[in-house]
Each structure stands twice: as structure tokens, then as C-alpha cells.
N, CA, C and O atoms as a Tinker XYZ file with bonds, in Angstrom:
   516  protein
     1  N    127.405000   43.263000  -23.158000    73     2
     2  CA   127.256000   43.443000  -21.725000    64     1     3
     3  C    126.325000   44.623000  -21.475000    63     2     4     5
     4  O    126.530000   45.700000  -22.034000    81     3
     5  N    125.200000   44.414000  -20.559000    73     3     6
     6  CA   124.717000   45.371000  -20.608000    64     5     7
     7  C    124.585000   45.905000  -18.797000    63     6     8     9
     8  O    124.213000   45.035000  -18.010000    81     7
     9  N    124.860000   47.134000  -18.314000    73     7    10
    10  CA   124.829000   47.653000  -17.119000    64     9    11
    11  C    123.088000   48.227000  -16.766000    63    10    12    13
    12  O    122.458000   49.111000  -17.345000    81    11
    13  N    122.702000   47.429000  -15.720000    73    11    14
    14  CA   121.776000   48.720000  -15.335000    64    13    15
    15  C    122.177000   49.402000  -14.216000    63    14    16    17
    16  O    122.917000   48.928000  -13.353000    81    15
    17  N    121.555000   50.857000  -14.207000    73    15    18
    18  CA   121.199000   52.021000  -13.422000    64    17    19
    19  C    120.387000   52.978000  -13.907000    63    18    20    21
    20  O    120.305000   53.442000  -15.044000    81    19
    21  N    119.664000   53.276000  -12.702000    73    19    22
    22  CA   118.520000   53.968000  -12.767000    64    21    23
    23  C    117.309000   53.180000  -13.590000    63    22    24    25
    24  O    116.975000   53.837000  -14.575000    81    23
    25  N    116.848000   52.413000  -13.497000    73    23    26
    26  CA   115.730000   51.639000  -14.201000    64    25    27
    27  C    115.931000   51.649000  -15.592000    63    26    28    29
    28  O    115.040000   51.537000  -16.435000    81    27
    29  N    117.356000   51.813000  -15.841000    73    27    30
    30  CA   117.472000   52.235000  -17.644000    64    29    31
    31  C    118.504000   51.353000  -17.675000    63    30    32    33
    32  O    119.405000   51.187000  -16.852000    81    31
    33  N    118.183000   50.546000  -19.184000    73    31    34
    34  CA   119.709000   50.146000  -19.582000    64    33    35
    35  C    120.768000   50.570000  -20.593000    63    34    36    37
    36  O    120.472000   50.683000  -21.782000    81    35
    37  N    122.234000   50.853000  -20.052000    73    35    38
    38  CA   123.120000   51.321000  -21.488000    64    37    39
    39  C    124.016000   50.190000  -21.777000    63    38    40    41
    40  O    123.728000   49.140000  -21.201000    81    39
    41  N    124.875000   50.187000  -22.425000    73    39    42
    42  CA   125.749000   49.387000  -22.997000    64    41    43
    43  C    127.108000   49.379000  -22.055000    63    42    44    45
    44  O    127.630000   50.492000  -21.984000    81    43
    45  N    127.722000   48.421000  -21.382000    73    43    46
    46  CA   128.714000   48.611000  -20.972000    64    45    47
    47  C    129.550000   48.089000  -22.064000    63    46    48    49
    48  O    129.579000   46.910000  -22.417000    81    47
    49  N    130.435000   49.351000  -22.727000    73    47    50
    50  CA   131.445000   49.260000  -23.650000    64    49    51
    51  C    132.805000   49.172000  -22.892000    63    50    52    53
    52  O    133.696000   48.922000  -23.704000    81    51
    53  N    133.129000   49.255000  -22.012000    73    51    54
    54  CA   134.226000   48.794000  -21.809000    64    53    55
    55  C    134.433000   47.651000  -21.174000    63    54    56    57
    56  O    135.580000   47.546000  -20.739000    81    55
    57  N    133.779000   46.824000  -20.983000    73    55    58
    58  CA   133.562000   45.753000  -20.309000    64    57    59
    59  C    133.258000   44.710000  -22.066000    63    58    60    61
    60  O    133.947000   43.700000  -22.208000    81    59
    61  N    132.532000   44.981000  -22.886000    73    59    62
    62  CA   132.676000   44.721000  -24.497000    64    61    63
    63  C    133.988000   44.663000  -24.912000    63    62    64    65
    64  O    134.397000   43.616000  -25.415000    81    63
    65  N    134.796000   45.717000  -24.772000    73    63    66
    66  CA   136.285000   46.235000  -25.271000    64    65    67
    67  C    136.931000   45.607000  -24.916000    63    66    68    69
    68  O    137.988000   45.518000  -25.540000    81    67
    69  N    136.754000   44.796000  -23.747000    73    67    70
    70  CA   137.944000   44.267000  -23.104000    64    69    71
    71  C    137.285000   42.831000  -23.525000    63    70    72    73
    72  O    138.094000   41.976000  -23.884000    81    71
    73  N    136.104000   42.528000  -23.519000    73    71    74
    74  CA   136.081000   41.051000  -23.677000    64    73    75
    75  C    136.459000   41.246000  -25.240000    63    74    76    77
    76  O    137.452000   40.519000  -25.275000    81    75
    77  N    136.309000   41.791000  -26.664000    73    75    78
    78  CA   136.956000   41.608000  -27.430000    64    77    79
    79  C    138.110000   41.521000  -27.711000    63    78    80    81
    80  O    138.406000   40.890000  -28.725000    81    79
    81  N    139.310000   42.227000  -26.771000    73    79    82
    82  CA   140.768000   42.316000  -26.970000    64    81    83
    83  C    141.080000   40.833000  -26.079000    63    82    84    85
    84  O    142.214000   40.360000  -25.993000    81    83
    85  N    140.227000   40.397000  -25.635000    73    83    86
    86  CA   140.420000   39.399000  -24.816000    64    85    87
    87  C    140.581000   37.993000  -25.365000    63    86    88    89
    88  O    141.357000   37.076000  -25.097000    81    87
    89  N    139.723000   38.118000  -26.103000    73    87    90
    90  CA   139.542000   37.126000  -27.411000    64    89    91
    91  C    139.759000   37.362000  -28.252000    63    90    92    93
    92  O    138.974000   37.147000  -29.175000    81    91
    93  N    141.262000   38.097000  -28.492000    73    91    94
    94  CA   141.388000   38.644000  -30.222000    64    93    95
    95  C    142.984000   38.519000  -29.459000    63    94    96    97
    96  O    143.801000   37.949000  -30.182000    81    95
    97  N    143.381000   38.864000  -28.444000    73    95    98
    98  CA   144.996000   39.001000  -27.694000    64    97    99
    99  C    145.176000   37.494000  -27.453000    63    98   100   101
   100  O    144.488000   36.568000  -27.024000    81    99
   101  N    146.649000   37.711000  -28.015000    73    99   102
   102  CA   147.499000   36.092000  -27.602000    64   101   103
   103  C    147.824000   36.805000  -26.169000    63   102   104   105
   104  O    147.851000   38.024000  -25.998000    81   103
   105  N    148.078000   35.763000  -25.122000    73   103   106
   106  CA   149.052000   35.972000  -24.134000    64   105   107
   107  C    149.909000   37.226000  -23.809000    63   106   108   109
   108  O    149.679000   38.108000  -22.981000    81   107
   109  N    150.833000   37.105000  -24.565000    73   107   110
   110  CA   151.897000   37.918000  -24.432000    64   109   111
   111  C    151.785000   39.224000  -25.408000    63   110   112   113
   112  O    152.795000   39.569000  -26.022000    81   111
   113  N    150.495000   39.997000  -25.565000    73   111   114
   114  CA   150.195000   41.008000  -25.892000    64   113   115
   115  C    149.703000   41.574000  -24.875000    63   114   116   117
   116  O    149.273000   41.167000  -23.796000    81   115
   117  N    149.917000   43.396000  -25.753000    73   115   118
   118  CA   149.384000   44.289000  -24.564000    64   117   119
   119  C    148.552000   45.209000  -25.287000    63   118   120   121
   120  O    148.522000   45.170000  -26.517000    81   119
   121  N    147.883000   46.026000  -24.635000    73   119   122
   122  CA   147.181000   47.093000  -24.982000    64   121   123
   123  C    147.472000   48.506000  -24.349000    63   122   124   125
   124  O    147.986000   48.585000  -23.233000    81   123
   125  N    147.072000   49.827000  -25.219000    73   123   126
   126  CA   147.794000   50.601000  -24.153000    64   125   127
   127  C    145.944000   51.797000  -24.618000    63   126   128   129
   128  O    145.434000   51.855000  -25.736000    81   127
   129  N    145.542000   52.353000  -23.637000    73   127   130
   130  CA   144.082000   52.491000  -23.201000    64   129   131
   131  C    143.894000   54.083000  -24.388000    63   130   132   133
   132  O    143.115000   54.325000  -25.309000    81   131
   133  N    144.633000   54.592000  -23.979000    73   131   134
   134  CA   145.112000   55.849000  -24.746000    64   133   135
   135  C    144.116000   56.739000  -24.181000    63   134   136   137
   136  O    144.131000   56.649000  -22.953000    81   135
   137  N    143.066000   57.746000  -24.708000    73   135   138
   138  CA   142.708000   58.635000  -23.839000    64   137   139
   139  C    140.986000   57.734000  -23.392000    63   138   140   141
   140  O    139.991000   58.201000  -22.837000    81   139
   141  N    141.214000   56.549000  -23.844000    73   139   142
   142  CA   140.060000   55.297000  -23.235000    64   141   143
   143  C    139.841000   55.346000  -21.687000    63   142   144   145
   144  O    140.264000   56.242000  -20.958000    81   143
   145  N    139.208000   54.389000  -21.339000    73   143   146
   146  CA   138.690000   54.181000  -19.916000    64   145   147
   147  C    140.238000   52.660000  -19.371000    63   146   148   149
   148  O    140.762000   51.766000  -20.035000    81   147
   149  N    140.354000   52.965000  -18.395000    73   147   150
   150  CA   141.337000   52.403000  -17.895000    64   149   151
   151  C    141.430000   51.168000  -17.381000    63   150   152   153
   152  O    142.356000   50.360000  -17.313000    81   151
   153  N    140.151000   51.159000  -16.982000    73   151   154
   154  CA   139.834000   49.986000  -16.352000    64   153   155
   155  C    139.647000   48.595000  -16.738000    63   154   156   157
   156  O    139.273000   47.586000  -16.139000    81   155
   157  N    140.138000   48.934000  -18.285000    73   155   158
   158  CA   140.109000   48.185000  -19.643000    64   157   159
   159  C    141.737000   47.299000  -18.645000    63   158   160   161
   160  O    141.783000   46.069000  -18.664000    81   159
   161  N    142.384000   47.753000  -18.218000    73   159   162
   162  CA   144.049000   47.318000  -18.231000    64   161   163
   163  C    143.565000   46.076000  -17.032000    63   162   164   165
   164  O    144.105000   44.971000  -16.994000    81   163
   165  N    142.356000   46.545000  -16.009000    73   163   166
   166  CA   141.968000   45.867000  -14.919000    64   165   167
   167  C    141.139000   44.303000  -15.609000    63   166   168   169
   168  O    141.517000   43.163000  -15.340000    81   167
   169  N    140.289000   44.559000  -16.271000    73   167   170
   170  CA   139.171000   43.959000  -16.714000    64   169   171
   171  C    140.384000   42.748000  -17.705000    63   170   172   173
   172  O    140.119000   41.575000  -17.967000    81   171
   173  N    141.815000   43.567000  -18.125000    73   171   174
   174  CA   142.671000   42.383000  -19.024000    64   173   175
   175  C    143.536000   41.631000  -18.105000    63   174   176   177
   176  O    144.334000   40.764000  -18.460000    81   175
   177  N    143.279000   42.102000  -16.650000    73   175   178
   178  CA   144.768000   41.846000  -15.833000    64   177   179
   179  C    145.896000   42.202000  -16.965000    63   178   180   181
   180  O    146.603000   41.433000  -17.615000    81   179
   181  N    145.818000   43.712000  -16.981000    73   179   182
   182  CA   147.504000   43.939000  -17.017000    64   181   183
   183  C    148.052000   45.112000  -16.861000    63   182   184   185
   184  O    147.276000   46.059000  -16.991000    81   183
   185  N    149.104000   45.345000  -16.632000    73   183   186
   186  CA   149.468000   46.925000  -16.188000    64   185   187
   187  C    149.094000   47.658000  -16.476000    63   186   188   189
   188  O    148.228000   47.295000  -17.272000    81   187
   189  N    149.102000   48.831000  -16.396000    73   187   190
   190  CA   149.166000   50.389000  -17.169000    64   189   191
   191  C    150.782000   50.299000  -17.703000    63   190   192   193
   192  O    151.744000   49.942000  -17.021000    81   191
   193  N    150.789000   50.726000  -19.120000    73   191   194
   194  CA   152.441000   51.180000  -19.406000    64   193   195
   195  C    152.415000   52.556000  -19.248000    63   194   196   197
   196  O    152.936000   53.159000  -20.185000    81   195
   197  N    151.865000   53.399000  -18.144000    73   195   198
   198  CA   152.295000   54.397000  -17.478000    64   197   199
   199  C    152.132000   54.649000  -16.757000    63   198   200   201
   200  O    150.999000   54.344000  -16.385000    81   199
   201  N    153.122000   55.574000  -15.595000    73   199   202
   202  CA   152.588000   56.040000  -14.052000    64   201   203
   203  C    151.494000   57.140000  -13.962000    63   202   204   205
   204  O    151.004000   57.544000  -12.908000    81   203
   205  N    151.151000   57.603000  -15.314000    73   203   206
   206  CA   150.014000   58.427000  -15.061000    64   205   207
   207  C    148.309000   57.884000  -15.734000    63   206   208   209
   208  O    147.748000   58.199000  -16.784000    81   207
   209  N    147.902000   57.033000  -14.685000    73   207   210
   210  CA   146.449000   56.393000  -14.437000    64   209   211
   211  C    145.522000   57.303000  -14.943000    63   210   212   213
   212  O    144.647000   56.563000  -15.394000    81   211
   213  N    145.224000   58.297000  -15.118000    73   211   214
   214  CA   144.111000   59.232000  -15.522000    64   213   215
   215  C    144.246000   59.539000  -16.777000    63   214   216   217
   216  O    144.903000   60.575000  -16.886000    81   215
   217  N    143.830000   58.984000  -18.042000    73   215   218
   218  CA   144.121000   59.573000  -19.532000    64   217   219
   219  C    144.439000   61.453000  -19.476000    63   218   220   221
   220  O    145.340000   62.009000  -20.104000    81   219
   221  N    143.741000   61.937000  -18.839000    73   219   222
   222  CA   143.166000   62.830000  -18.965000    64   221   223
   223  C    145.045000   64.456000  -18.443000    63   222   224   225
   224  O    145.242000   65.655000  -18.637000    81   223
   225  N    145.826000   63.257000  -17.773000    73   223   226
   226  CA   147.387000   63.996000  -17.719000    64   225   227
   227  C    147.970000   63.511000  -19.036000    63   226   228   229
   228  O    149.006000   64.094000  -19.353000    81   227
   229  N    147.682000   62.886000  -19.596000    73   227   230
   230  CA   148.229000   63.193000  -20.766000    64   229   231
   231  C    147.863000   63.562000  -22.286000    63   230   232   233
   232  O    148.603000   63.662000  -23.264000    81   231
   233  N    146.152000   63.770000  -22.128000    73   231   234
   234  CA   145.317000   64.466000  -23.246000    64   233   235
   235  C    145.134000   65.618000  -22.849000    63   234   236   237
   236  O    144.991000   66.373000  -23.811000    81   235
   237  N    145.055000   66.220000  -21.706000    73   235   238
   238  CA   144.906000   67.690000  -22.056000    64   237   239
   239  C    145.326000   68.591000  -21.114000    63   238   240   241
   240  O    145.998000   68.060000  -20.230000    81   239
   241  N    145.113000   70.130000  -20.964000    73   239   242
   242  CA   146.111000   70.841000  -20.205000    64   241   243
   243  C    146.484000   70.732000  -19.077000    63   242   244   245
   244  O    147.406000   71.379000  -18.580000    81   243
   245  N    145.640000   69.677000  -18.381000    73   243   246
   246  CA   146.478000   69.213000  -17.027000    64   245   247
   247  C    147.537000   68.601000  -17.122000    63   246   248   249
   248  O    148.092000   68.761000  -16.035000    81   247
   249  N    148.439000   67.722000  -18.043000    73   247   250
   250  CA   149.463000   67.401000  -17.701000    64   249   251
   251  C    150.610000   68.680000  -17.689000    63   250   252   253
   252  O    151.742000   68.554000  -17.221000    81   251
   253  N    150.266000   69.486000  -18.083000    73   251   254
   254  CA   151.212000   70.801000  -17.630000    64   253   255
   255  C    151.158000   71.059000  -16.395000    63   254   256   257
   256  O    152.209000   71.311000  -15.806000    81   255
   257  N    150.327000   71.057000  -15.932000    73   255   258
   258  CA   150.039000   71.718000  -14.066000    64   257   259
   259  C    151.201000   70.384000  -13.387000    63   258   260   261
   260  O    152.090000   70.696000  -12.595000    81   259
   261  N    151.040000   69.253000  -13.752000    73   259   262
   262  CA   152.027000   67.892000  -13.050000    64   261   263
   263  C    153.417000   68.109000  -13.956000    63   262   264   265
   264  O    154.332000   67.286000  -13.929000    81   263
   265  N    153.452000   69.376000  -14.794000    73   263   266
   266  CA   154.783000   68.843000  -15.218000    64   265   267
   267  C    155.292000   67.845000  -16.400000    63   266   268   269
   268  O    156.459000   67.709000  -16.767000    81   267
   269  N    154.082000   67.143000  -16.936000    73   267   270
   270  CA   154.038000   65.461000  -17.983000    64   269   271
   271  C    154.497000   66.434000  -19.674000    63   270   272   273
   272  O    153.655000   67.177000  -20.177000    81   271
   273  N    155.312000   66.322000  -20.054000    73   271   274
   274  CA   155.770000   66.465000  -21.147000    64   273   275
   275  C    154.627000   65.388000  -22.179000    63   274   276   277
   276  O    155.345000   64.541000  -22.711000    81   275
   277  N    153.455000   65.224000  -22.509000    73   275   278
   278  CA   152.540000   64.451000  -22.963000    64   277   279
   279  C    153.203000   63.695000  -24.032000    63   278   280   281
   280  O    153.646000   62.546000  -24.009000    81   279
   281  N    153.180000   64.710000  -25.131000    73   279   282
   282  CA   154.082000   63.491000  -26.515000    64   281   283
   283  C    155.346000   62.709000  -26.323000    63   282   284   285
   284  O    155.529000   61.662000  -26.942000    81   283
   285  N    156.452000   63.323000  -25.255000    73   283   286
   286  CA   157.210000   62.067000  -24.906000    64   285   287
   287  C    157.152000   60.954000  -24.216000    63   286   288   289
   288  O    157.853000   59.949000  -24.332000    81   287
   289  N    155.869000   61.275000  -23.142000    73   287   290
   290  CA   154.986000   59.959000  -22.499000    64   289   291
   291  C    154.694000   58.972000  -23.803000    63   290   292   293
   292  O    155.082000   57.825000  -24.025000    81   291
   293  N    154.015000   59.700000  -24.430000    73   291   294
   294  CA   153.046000   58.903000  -25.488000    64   293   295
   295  C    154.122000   57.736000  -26.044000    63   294   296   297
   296  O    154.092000   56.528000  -25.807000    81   295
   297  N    155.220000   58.600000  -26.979000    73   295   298
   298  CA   156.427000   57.912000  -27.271000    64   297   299
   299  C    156.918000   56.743000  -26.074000    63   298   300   301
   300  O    156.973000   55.536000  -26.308000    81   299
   301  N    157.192000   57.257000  -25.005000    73   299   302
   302  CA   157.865000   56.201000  -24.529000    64   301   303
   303  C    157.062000   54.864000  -24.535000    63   302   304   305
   304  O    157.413000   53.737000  -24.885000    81   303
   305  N    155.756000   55.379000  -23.991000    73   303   306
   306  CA   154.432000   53.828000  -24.354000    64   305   307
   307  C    154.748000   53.079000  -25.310000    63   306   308   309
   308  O    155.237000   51.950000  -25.360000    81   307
   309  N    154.404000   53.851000  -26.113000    73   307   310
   310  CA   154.455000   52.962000  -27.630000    64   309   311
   311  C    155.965000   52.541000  -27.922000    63   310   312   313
   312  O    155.930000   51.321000  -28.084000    81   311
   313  N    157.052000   52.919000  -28.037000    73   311   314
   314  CA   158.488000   52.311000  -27.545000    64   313   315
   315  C    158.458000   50.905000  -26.971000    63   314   316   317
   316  O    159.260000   50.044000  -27.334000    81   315
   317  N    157.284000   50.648000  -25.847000    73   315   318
   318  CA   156.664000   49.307000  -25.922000    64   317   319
   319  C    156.177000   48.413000  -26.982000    63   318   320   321
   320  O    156.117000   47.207000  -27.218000    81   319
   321  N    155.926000   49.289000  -27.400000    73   319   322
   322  CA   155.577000   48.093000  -28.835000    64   321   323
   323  C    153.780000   47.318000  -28.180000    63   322   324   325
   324  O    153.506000   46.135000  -28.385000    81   323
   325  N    152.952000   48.148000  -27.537000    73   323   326
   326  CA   151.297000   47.300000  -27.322000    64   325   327
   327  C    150.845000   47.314000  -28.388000    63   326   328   329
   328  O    150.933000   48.268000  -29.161000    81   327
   329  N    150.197000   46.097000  -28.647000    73   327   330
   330  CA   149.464000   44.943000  -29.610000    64   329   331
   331  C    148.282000   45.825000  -30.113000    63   330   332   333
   332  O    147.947000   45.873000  -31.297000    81   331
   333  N    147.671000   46.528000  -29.093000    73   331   334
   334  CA   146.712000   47.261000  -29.518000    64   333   335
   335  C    146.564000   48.771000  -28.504000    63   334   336   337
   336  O    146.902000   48.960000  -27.335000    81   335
   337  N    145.997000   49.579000  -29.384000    73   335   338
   338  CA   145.645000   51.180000  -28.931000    64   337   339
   339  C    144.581000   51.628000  -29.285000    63   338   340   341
   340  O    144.239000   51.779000  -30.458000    81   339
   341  N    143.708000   51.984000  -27.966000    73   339   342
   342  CA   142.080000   51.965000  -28.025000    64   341   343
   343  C    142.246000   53.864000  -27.959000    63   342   344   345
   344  O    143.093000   54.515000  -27.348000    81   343
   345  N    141.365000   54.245000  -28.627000    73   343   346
   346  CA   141.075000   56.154000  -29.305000    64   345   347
   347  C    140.160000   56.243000  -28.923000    63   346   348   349
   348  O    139.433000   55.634000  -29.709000    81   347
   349  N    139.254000   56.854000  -27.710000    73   347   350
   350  CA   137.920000   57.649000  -28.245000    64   349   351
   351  C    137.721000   58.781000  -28.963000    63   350   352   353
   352  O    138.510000   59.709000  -28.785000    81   351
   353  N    136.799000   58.905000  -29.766000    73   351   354
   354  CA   136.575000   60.392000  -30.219000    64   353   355
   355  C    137.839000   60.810000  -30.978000    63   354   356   357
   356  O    138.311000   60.415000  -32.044000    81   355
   357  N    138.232000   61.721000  -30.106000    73   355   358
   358  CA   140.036000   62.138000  -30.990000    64   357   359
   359  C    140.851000   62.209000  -30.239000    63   358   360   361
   360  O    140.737000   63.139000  -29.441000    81   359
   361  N    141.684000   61.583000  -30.142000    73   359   362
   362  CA   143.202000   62.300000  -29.712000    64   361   363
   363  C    144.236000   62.440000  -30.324000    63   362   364   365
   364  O    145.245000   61.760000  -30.136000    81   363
   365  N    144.104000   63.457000  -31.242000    73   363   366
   366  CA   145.102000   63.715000  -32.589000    64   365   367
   367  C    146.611000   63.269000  -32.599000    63   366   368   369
   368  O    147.121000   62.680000  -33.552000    81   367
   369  N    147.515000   63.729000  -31.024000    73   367   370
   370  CA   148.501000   63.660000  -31.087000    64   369   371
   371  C    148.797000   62.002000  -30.907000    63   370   372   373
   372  O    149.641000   61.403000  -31.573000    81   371
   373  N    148.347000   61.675000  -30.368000    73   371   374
   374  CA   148.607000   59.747000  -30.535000    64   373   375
   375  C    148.031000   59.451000  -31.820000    63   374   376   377
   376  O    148.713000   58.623000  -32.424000    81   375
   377  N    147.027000   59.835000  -32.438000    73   375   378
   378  CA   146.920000   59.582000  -33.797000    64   377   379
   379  C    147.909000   59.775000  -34.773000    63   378   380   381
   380  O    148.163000   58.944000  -35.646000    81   379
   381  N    148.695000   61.289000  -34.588000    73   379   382
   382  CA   149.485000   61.126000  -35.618000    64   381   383
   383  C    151.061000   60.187000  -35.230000    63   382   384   385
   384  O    151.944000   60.100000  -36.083000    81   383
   385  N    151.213000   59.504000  -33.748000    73   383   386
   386  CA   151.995000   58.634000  -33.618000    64   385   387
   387  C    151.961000   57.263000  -34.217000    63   386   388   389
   388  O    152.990000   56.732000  -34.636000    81   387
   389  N    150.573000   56.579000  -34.269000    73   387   390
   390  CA   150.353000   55.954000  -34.690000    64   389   391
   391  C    150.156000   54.887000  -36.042000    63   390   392   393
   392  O    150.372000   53.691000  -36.239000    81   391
   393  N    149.569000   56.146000  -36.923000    73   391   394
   394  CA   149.643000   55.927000  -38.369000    64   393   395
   395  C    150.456000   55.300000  -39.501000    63   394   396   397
   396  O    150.255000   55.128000  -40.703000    81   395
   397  N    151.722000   54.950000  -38.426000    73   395   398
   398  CA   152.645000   54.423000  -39.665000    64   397   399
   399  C    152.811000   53.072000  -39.338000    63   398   400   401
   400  O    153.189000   52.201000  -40.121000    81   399
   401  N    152.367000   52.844000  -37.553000    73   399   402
   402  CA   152.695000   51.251000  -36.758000    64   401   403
   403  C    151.499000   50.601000  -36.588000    63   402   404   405
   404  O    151.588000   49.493000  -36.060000    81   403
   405  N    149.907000   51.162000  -37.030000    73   403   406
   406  CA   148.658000   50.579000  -36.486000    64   405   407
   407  C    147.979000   50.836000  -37.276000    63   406   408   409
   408  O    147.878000   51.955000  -37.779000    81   407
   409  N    147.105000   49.468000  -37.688000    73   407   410
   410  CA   145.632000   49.531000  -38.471000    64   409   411
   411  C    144.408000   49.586000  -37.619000    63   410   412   413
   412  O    144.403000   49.423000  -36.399000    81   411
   413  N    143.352000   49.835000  -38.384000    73   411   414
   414  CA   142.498000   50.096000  -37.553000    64   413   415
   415  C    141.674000   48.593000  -37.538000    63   414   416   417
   416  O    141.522000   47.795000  -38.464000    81   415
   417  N    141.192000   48.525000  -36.092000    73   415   418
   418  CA   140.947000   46.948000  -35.957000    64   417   419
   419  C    139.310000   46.651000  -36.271000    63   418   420   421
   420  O    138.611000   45.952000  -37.004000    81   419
   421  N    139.179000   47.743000  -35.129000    73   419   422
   422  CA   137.573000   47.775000  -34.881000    64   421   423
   423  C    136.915000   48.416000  -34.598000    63   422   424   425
   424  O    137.068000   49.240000  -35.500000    81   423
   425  N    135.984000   48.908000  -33.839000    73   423   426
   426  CA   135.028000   49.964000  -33.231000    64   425   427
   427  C    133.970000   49.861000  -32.302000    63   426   428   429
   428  O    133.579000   48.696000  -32.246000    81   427
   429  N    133.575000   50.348000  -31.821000    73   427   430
   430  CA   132.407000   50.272000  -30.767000    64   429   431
   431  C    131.923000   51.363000  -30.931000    63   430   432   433
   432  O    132.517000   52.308000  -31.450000    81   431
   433  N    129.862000   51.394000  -30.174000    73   431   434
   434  CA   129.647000   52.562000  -29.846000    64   433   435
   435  C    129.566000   53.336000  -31.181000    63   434   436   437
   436  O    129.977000   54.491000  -31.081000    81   435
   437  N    129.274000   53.091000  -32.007000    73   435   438
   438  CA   128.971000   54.032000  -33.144000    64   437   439
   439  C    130.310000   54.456000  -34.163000    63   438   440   441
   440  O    130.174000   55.167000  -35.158000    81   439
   441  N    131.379000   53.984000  -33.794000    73   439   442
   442  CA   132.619000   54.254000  -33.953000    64   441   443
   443  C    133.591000   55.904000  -33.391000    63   442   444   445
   444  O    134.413000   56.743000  -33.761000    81   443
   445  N    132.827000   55.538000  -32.417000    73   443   446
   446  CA   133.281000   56.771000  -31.243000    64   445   447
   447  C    134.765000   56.183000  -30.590000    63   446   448   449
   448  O    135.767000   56.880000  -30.749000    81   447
   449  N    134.858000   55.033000  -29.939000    73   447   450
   450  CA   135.814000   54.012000  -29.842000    64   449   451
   451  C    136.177000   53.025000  -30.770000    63   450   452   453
   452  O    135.432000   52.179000  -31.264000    81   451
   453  N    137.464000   53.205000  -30.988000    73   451   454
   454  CA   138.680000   52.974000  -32.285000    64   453   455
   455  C    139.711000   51.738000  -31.089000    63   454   456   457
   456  O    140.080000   51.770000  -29.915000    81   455
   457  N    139.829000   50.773000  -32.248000    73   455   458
   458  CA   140.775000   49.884000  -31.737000    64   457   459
   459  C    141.786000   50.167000  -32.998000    63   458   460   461
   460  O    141.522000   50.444000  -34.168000    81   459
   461  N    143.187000   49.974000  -32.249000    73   459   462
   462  CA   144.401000   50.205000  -33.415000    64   461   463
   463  C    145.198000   48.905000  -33.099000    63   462   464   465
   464  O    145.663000   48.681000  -31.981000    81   463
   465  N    145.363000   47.809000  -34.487000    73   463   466
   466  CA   146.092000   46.488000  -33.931000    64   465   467
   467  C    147.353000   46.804000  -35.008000    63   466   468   469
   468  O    147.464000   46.930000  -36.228000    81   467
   469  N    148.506000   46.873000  -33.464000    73   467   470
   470  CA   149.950000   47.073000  -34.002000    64   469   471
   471  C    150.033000   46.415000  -35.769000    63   470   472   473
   472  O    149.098000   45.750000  -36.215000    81   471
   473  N    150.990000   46.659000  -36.413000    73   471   474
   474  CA   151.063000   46.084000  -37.738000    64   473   475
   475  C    152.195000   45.292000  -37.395000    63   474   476   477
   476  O    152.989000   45.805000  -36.607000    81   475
   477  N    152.485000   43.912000  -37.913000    73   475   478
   478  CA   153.128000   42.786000  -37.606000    64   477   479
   479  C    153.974000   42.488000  -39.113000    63   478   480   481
   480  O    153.568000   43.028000  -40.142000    81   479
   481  N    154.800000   41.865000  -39.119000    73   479   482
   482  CA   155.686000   41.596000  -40.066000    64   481   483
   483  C    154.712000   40.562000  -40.959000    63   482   484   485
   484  O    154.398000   41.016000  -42.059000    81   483
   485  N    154.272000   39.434000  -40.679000    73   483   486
   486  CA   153.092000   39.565000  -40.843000    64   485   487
   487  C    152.228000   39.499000  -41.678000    63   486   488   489
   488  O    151.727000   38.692000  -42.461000    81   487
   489  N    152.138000   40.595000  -41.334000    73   487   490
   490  CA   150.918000   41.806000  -42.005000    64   489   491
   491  C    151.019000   42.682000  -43.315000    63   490   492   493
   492  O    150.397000   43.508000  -43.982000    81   491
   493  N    152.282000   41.925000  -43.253000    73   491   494
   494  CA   152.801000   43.374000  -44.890000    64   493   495
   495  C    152.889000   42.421000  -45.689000    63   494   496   497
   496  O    152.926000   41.269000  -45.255000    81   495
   497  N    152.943000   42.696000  -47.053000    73   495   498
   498  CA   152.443000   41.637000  -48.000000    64   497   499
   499  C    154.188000   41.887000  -48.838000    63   498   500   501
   500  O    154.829000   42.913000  -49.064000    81   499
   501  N    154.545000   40.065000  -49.173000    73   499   502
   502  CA   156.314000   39.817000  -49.405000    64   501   503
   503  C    155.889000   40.552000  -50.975000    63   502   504   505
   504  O    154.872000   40.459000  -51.663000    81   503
   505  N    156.924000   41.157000  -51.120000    73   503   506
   506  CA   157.369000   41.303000  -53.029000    64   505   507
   507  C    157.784000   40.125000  -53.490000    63   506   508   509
   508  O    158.639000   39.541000  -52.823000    81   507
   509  N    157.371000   39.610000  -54.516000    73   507   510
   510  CA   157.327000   38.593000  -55.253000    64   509   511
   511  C    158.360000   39.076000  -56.247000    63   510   512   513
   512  O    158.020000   39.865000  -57.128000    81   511
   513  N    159.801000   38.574000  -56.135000    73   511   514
   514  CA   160.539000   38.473000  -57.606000    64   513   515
   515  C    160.022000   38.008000  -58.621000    63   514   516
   516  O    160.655000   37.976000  -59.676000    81   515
């Protein structure tokens, strides 16, 4: 997808992001945006699994000024159990939530944007007696 403005063209990656989770998500999966662009939840028709819309109350020192306890937000999200969890750049503390329930799917953008697809029963390989 590509956006113009200003007589220049860039890449619309989130409008990419979402048509890939789009065509990679069964139905009854979710995604949760993480400190991503949001509009990803719009572009999937589907909720936010939180009341705080702005990544940005729960990546960095503004969610103190509102009060957001951040890592137990994070927790309760993922307590959902979403199919997938999109990273830009870093956000360490959902990273180190992550690591034991999510592989890494894909990337965009140079691998600046990280897709994480939940790990599924599945997905783990049976021991063979």
C-alpha cells in the first residue's frame, strides 16, 4: 500500500500490517497493537483489549500522570490470550512478557515492526516414545 503526501511517496505500513494479519487471522483471532499504531484494531474491525487507546499510557511515563499501573495492563491483555502482538522498535517490558507464549512471525519496514504469533499447542513438537 502505498500513501501519497506531499508529492512524495512512503509506504503505508499499517495499512500492510493489517492486510497481512488479515490474511494470516482465522476469524476468531485477535491481535493486541502493543506500543504499534492502533488503527491496526480499526483497519481489522476489532476492539482494543484496552481502555487506554494511546500506546503511549502504557509505554512510557505518562501512564503515571493517569495513574495506569503499565505491566499489570500489559498482563491483563495478554490474559486474553491475542493470536498476535505487533512491537515497534522496543518495548522491553511486553517483550519480556512475551517470550515464553510468542514466536516471532514477521516484520515490516526494515524489521523495525515485529509481529509475535501466540504459540499454539500445535506448534510444539509431540515426544515420540
Amino acid at each position: 500500500a502505498i500513501n501519497s503526501h506531499k508529492n512524495w511517496f512512503q509506504t503505508d505500513y499499517p495499512r500492510e500490517v493489517a492486510e497481512y494479519l488479515e490474511d494470516n487471522m482465522k476469524p476468531d483471532e485477535t491481535v493486541y497493537t502493543g506500543n504499534y499504531r492502533h488503527i491496526i484494531y480499526y483497519l481489522l474491525r476489532q476492539n482494543s483489549p484496552t481502555k487506554y487507546v494511546h500506546p503511549t499510557i502504557l509505554t512510557t511515563e505518562l501512564g503515571k500522570a493517569f495513574r495506569v499501573n503499565s505491566l499489570q495492563e500489559i498482563r491483563k491483555i495478554l490474559a486474553m490470550k491475542p493470536s498476535y502482538v505487533i512491537i515497534e522498535k522496543s518495548y522491553q517490558a511486553l517483550e519480556r512478557e512475551i517470550r515464553t507464549s510468542y514466536i516471532a512471525d514477521t516484520t515490516f519496514r526494515n524489521q523495525q515492526i515485529r509481529i509475535f504469533k501466540r504459540i499454539s499447542k500445535a506448534m510444539i513438537p509431540q515426544k515420540t516414545k
